[in-house]
C-alpha positions as CSV (number, residue, x, y, z in Angstrom):
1,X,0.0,0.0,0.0
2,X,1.8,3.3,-1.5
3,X,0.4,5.5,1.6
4,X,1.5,2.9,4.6
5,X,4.8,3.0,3.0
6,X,5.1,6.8,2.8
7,X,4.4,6.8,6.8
8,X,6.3,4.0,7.6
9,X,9.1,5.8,6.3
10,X,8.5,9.3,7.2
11,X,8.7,7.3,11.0
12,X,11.5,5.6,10.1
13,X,13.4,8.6,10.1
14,X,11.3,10.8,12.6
15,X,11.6,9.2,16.3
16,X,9.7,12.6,17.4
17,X,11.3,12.9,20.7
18,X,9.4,16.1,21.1
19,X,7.1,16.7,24.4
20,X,3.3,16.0,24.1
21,X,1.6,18.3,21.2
22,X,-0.1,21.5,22.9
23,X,-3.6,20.4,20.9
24,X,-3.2,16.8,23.2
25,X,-2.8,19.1,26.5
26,X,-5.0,22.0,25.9
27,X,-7.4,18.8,24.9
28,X,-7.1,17.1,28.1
29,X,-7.1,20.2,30.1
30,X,-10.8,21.9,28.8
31,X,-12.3,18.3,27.7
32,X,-11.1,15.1,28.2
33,X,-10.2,15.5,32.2
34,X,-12.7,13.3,33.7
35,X,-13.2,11.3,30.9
36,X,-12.7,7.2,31.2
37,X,-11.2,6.3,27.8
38,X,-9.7,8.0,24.3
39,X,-9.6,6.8,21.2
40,X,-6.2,8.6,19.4
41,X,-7.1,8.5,16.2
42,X,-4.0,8.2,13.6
43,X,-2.0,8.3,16.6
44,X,1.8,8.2,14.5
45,X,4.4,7.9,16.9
46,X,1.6,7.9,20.1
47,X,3.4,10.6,21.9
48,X,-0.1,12.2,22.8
49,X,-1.1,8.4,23.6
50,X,1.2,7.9,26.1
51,X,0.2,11.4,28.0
52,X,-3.5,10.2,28.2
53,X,-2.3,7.0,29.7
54,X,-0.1,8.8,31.9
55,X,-3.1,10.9,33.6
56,X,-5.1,7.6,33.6
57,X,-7.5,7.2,30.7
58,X,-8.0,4.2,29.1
59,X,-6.4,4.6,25.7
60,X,-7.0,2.6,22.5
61,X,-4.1,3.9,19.8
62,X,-5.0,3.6,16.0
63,X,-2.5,3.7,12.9
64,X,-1.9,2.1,9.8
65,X,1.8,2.4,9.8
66,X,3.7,-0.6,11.2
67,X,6.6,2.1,12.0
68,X,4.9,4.5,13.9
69,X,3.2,1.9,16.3
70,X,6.7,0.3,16.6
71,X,7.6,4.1,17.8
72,X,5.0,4.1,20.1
73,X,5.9,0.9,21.9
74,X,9.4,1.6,22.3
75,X,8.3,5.1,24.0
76,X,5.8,3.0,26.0
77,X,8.6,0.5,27.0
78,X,11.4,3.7,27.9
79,X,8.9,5.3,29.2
80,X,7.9,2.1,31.8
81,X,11.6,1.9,32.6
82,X,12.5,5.0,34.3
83,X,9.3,5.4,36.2
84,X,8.3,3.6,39.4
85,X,4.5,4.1,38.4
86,X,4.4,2.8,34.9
87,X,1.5,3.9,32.5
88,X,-1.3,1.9,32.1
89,X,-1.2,-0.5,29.0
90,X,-2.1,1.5,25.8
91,X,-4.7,-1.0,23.5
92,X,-2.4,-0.3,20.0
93,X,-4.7,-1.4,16.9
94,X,-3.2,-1.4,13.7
95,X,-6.4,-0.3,10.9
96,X,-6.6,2.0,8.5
97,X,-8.8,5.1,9.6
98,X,-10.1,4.5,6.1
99,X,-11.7,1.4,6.8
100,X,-12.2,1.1,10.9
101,X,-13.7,-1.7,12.5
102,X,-13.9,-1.1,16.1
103,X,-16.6,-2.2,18.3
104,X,-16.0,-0.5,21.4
105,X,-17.7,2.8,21.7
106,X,-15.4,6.0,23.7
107,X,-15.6,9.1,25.7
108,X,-13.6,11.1,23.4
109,X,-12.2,10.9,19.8
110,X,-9.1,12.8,19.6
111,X,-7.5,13.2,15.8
112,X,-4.7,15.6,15.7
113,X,-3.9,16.0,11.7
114,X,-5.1,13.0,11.0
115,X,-7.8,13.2,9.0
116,X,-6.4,15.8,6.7
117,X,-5.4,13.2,3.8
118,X,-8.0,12.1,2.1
119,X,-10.6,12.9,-0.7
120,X,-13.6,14.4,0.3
121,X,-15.5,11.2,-0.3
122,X,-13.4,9.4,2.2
123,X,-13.2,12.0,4.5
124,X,-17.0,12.3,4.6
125,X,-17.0,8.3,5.5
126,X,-14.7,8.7,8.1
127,X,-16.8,11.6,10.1
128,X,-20.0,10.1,10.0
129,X,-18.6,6.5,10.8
130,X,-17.0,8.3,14.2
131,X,-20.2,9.7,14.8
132,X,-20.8,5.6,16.0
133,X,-18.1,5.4,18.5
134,X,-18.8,7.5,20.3
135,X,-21.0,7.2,23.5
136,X,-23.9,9.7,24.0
137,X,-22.8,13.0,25.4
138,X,-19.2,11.8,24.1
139,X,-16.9,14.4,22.9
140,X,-14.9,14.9,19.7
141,X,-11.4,16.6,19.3
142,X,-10.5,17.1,15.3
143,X,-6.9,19.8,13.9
144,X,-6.6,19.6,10.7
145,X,-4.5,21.6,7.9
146,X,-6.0,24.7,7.0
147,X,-6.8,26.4,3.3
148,X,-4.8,29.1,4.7
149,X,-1.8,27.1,5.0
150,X,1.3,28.9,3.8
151,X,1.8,25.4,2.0
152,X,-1.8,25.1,0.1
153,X,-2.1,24.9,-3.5
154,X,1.5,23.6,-3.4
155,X,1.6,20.2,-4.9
156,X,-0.6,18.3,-7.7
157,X,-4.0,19.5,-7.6
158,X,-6.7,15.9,-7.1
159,X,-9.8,18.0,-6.2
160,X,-10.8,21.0,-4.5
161,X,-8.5,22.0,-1.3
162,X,-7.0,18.3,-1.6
163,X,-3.0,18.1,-3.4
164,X,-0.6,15.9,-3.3
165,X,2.9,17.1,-1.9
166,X,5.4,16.7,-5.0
167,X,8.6,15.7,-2.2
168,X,6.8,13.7,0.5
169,X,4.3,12.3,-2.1
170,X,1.5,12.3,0.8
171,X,-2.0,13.9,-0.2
172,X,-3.3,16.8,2.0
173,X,-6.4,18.4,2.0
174,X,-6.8,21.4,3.7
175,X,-9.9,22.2,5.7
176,X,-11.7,26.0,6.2
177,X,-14.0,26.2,9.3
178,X,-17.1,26.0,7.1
179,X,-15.4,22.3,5.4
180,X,-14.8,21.2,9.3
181,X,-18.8,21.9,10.2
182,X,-20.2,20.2,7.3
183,X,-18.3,16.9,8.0
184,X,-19.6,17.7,11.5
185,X,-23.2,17.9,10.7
186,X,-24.1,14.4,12.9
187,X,-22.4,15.8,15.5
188,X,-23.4,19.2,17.8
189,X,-20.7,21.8,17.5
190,X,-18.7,23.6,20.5
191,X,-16.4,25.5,18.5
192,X,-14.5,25.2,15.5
193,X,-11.6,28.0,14.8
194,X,-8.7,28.7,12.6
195,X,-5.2,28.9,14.9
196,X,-1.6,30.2,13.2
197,X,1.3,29.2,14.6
198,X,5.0,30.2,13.4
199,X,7.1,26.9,11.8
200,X,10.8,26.7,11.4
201,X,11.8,25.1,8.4
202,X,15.4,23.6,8.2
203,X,16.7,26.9,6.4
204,X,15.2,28.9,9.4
205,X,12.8,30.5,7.5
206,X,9.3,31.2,9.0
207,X,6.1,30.4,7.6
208,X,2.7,30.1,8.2
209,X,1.3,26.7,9.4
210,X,-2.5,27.6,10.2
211,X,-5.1,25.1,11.1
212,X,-9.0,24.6,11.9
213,X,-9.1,23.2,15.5
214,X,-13.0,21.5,16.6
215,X,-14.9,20.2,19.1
216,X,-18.2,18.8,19.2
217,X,-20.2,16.1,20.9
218,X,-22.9,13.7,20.3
């Protein structure tokens, strides 16, 4: 499969050893504290997997890339032996978010830029089939890419807001806030906003990387 081996590459050669993602604790912090269990949906390298498990949720981790779920069980396992409390065991599934078949339902779905690759079609699938797994009142956590992305239009054009990036050869589509509500229409919507944030490329020069952050529940 062309877009497993893109990933497992790309986590091949990035062992993120950076802290837990700001969108995992800002997550936890306003939503997911007093929750019971998370499902981490595309979870890559499960950095943000292991902080839920560290403040006690129940964590099921899902990715299609044989790599990055190797990454996430050696972090578990380094993790485990420097600490006299070790973190409660992480459920790792390996599925494509494409085609899910999970029959548990959770407390919260948390996808941080992972469902920003895929047609509009699929994309469309993959919201209404999370509407399922969640339980009643159950929240929903979703950052994508945004169409005011310093990278967008950059790439092969596929369909509207949706390229594929001519180095990494990955697809991206990038979301506006109105995008992110329709493919929430099952759900009821909190919020849904557009944040910027500076990025340092490797020739230290700054651009743009904007994204539309949402929360709903069922």
């Amino acid at each position: 499969m062309e877009a497993e081996k893109i990933w497992d590459n790309h986590w091949m050669h990035h062992k993120d050893t950076l802290p837990t993602t700001h969108f995992a604790t800002k997550s936890y912090n306003r939503y997911i504290d007093g929750k019971r269990s998370v499902l981490d949906l595309g979870c890559g390298d499960g950095k943000d997997s292991v902080y839920f498990a560290r403040k006690g949720l129940d964590v099921t981790a899902v990715d299609f890339s044989s790599q990055a779920l190797k990454n996430l069980e050696d972090s578990i396992a380094e993790y485990n032996s420097h600490n006299t409390l070790p973190i409660r065991d992480i459920n790792i599934i390996k599925q494509d978010i494409c085609n899910l078949h999970i029959d548990t339902q959770f407390d919260a779905i948390y996808a941080n830029l992972s469902l920003n690759y895929f047609d509009n079609k699929t994309t469309e699938k993959i919201f209404d089939g999370l509407y399922g797994l969640l339980k009643p009142e159950g929240i929903i956590l979703v950052k994508c890419k945004s169409i005011y992305d310093a990278k967008y239009g950059q790439g092969k054009k596929i369909e509207k807001d949706f390229y594929r990036e001519n180095d990494t050869g990955r697809t991206i589509h990038y979301f506006s806030e109105e995008y992110m509500r329709k493919k929430l229409h099952l759900f009821n919507i909190l919020r849904v906003i557009r944040k910027e944030s500076p990025h340092i490329t490797f020739n230290s020069t700054k651009k743009n990387e904007t994204f539309i952050e949402a929360v709903a529940y069922k």
